[in-house]
C-alpha positions in Angstrom: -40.0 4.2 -2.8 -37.9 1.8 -4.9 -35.0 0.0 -2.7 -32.4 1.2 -5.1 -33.6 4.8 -5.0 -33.8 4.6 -0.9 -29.9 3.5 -0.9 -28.6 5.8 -3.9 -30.2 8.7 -1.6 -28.7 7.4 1.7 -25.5 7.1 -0.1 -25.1 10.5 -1.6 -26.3 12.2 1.7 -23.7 10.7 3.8 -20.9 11.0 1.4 -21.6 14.6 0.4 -21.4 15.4 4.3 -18.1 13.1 4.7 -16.7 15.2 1.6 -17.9 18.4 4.0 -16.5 17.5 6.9 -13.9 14.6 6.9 -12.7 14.9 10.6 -16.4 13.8 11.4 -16.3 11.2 9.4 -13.9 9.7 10.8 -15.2 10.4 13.9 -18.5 8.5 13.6 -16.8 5.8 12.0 -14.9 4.9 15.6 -18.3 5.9 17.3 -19.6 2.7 15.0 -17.0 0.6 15.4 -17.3 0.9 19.7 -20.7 0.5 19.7 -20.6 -2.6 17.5 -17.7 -3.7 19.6 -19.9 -3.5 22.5 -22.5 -5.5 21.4 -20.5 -7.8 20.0 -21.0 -10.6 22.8 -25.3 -10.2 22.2 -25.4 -10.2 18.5 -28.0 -13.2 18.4 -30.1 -12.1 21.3 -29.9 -8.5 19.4 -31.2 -10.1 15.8 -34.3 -12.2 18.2 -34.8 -8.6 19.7 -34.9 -6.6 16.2 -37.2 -9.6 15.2 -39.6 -9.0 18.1 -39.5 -5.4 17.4 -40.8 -6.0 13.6 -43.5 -8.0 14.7 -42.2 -11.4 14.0 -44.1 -14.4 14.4 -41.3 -16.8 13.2 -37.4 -16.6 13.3 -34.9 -18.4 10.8 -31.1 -18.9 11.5 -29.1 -20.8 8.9 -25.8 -21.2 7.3 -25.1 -21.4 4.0 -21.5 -22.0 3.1 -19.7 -19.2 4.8 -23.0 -17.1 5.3 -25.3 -16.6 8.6 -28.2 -16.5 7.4 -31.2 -14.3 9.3 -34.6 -13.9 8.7 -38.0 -13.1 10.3 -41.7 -12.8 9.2 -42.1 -9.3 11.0 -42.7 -6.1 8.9 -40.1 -5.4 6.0 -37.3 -2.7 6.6 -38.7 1.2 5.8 -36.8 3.8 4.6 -36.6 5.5 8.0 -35.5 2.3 9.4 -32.5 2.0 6.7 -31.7 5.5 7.3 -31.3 4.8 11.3 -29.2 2.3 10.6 -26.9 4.2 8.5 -27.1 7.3 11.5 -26.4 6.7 14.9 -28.4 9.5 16.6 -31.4 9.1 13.9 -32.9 5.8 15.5 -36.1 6.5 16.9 -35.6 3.9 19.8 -35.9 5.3 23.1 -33.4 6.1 25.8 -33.0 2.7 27.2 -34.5 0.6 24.2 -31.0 -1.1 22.4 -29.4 0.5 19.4 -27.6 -3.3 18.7 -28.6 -3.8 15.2 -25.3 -2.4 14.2 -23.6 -4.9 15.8 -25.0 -7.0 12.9 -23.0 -4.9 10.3 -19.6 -6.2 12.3 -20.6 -10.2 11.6 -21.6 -9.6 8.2 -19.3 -6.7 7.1 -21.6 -4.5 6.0 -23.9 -7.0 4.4 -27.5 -8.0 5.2 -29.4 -4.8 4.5 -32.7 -6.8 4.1 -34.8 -7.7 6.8 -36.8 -10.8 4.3 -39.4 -13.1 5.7 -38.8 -16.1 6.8 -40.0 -19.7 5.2 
C-alpha cells in the first residue's frame, strides 16, 4: 500500500472519530503526552530496543543541524506498525514488552515517521 495512502487513511480515521467524540480526544491526547513523559528518561535505549525488535543488524545516530537523526537496517515500518503508533491500545506488543516508541514523537514533535535503513 502506497505510504501516502497508509497516512491519508490513518488520518481521516482518527479525525472522523475526534469530530465524534471530542471529550475522548482529548482524553487520549494526555494519555499520550504521560506515557511519552514517562519514557522520556529511556528514549535512546527505547530507539536501540525498536531497532532490535525490526531485526536490525546495524544502528545509526547522527545530528544534522538541529536534527537527531535515527536509523536502523531492520525491516521497514508496516501499515499495522504505523497504525499502532498512531493508537495506544492497537500495539500488538505484549503485556510487559515496552510501548516507548512514542516517546520518540516527544524528541521529534511528531516527526520521524520512517523507520529507513541505515548506511
Amino acid at each position: 500500500m502506497n505510504e501516502t495512502i497508509i497516512l491519508d487513511s490513518v488520518r481521516d480515521e482518527l479525525l472522523s472519530e475526534a469530530k465524534r467524540s471530542p471529550g475522548l480526544l482529548a482524553d487520549l491526547a494526555n494519555l499520550e503526552r504521560y506515557v511519552a513523559e514517562t519514557y522520556s528518561a529511556r528514549s535512546f535505549i527505547e530507539l536501540l530496543q525498536n531497532a532490535d525488535d525490526a531485526g536490525a543488524k546495524r544502528f545509526l545516530v547522527m545530528q544534522d543541524g538541529d536534527r537527531l537523526i535515527c536509523a536502523n537496517d531492520g525491516r521497514p515500518f508496516s501499515c499495522n506498525d504505523f497504525y499502532s503508533l498512531c493508537r495506544s491500545a492497537s500495539s500488538d506488543k505484549k503485556r510487559g514488552q515496552s510501548i516507548g516508541y512514542r516517546d520518540r514523537l516527544q524528541i521529534c514533535g511528531g516527526n520521524g515517521e520512517r523507520n529507513p535503513p541505515a548506511q
